[in-house]
PAZAPA-4460 file (N, C-alpha, C; in steps of 0.05 Angstrom, whole numbers, plus 32768, in hexadecimal, padded with zeros to 4 digits):
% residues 86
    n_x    n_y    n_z   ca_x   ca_y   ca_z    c_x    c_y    c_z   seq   type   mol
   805A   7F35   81A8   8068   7F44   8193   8054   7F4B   817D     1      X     A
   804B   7F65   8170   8040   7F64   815D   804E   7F63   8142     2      X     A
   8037   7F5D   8135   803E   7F55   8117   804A   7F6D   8102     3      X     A
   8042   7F8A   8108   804E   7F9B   80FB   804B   7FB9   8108     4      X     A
   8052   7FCB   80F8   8051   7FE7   8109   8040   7FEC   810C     5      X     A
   8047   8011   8121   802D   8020   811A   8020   802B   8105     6      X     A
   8035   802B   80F3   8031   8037   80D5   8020   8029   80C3     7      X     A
   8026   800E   80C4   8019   7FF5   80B1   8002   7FE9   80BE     8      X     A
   7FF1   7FE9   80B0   7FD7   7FE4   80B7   7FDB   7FC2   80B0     9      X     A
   7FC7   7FB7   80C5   7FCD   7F94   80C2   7FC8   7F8A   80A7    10      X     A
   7FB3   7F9A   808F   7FAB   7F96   8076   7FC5   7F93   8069    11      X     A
   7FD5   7FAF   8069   7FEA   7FB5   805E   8009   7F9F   805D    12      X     A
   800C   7F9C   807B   801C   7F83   8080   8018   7F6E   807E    13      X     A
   7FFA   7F67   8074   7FF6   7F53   806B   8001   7F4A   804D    14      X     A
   7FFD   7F5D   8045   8004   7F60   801F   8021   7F5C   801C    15      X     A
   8032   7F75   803E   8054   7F78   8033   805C   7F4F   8037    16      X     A
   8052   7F41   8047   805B   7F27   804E   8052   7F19   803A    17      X     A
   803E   7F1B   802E   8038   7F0B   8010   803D   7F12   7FFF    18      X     A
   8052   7F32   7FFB   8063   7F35   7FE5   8080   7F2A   7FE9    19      X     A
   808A   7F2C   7FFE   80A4   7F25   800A   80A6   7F00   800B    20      X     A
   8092   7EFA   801A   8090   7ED9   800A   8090   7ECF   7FF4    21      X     A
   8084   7EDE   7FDE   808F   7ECE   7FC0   80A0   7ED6   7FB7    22      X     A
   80BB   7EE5   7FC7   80CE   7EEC   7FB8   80E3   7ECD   7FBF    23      X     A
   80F2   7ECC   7FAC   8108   7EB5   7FAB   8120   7EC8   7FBC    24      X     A
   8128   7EAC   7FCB   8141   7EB6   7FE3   8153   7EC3   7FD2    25      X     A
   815A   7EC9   7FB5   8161   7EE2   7FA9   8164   7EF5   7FAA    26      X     A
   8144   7EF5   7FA5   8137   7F0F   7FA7   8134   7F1F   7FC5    27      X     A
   812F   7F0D   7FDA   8134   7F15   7FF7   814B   7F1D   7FFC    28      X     A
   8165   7F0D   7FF5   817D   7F13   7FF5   817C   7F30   7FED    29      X     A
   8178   7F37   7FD6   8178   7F49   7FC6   816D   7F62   7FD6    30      X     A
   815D   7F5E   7FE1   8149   7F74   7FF4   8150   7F7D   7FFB    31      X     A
   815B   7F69   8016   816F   7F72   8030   8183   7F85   802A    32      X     A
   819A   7F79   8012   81B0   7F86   800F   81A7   7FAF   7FFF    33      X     A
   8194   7FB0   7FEF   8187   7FCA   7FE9   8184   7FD5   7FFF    34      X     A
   8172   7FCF   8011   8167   7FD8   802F   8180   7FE4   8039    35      X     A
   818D   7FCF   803D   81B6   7FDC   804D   81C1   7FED   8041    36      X     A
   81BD   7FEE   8022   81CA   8005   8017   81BC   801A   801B    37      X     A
   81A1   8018   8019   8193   8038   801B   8197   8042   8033    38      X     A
   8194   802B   8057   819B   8039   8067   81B3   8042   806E    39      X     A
   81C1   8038   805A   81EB   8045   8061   81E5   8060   804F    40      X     A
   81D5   8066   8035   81E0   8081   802B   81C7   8089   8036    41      X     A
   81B1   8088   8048   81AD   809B   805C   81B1   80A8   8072    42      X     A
   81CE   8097   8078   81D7   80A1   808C   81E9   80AB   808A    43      X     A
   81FE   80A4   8076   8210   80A6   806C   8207   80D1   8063    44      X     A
   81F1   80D1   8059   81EC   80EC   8059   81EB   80FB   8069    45      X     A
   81DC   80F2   8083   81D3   8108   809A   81F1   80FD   80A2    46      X     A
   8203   80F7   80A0   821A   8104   80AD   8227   8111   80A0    47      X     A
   822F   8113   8087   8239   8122   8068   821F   8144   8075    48      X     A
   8204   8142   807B   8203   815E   807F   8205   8166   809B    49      X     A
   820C   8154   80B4   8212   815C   80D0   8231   8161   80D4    50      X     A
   8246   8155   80C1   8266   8160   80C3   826B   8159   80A1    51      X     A
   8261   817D   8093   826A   8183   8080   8286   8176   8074    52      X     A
   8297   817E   8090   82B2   8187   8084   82C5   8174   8086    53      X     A
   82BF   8158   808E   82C2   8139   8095   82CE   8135   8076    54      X     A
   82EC   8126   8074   82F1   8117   8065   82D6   80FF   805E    55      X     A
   82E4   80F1   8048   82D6   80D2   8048   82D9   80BA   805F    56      X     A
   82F9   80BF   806D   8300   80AE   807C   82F0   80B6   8092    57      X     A
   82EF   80D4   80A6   82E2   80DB   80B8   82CB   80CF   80B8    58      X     A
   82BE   80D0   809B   8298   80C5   8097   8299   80AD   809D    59      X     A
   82AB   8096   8091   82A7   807E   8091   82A8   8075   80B2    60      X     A
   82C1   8081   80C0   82C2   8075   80DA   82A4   8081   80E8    61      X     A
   829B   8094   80DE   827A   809E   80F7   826D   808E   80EB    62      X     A
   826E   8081   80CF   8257   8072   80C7   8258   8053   80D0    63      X     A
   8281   8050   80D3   827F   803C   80DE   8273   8031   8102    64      X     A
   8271   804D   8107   8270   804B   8133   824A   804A   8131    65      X     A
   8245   8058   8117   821F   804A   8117   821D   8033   8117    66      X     A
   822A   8023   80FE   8228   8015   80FF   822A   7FF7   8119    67      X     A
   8246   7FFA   8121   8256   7FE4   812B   825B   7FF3   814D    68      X     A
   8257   800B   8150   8250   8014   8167   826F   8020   8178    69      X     A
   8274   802D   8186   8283   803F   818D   829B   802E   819D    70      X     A
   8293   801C   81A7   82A9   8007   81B6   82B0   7FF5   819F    71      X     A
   82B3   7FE7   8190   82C1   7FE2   8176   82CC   7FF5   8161    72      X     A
   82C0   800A   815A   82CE   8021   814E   82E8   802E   815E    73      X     A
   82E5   802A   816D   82F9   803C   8185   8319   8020   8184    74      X     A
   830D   8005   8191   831E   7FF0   8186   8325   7FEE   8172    75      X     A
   831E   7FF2   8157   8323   7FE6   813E   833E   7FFB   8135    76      X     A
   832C   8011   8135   8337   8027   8124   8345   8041   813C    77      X     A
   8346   803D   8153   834C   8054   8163   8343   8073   8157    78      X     A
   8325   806E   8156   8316   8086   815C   82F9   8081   8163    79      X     A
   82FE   8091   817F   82EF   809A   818B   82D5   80AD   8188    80      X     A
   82B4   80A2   817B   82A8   80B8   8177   82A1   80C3   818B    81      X     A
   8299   80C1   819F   8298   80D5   81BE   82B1   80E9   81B7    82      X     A
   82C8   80E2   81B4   82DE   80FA   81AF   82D6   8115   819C    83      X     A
   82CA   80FD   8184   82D6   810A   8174   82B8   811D   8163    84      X     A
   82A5   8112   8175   8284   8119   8168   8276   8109   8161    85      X     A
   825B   8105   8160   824C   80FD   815A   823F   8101   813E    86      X     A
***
């Protein structure tokens, strides 16, 4: 397994793991939950500009079948994104 991407040079990941280690399980806490928000209102966007014309509810269930995936969205809530779009 390597230690980091193609992007991050081993210098670089060296630095992100000895910044991420002196943070207090707080502050890690804290990270994680920012991280989840930024990737929900980025996605949350590219579907807001792929179906304009989508209520809030329509958005939430495609954001929910990203999320939690198309066979529990389909169970939970009886919709189908294969039906109904991607």
């Amino acid at each position: 397994m390597r230690a980091h991407s193609d992007d991050t040079s081993p210098a670089a990941h060296a630095v992100q793991l000895e910044l991420i280690r002196a943070l207090s399980p707080g502050q890690r806490l804290s990270l994680c939950l920012r991280l989840r928000q930024t990737a929900e209102a980025m996605a949350t966007a590219r579907l807001r500009a792929q179906y304009p014309n989508d209520d809030e509810r329509r958005l939430k269930l495609r954001l929910a079948a990203l999320r939690y995936g198309d066979v529990l969205v389909k169970a939970a809530f009886g919709w189908d994104p294969e039906v109904e779009g991607r």
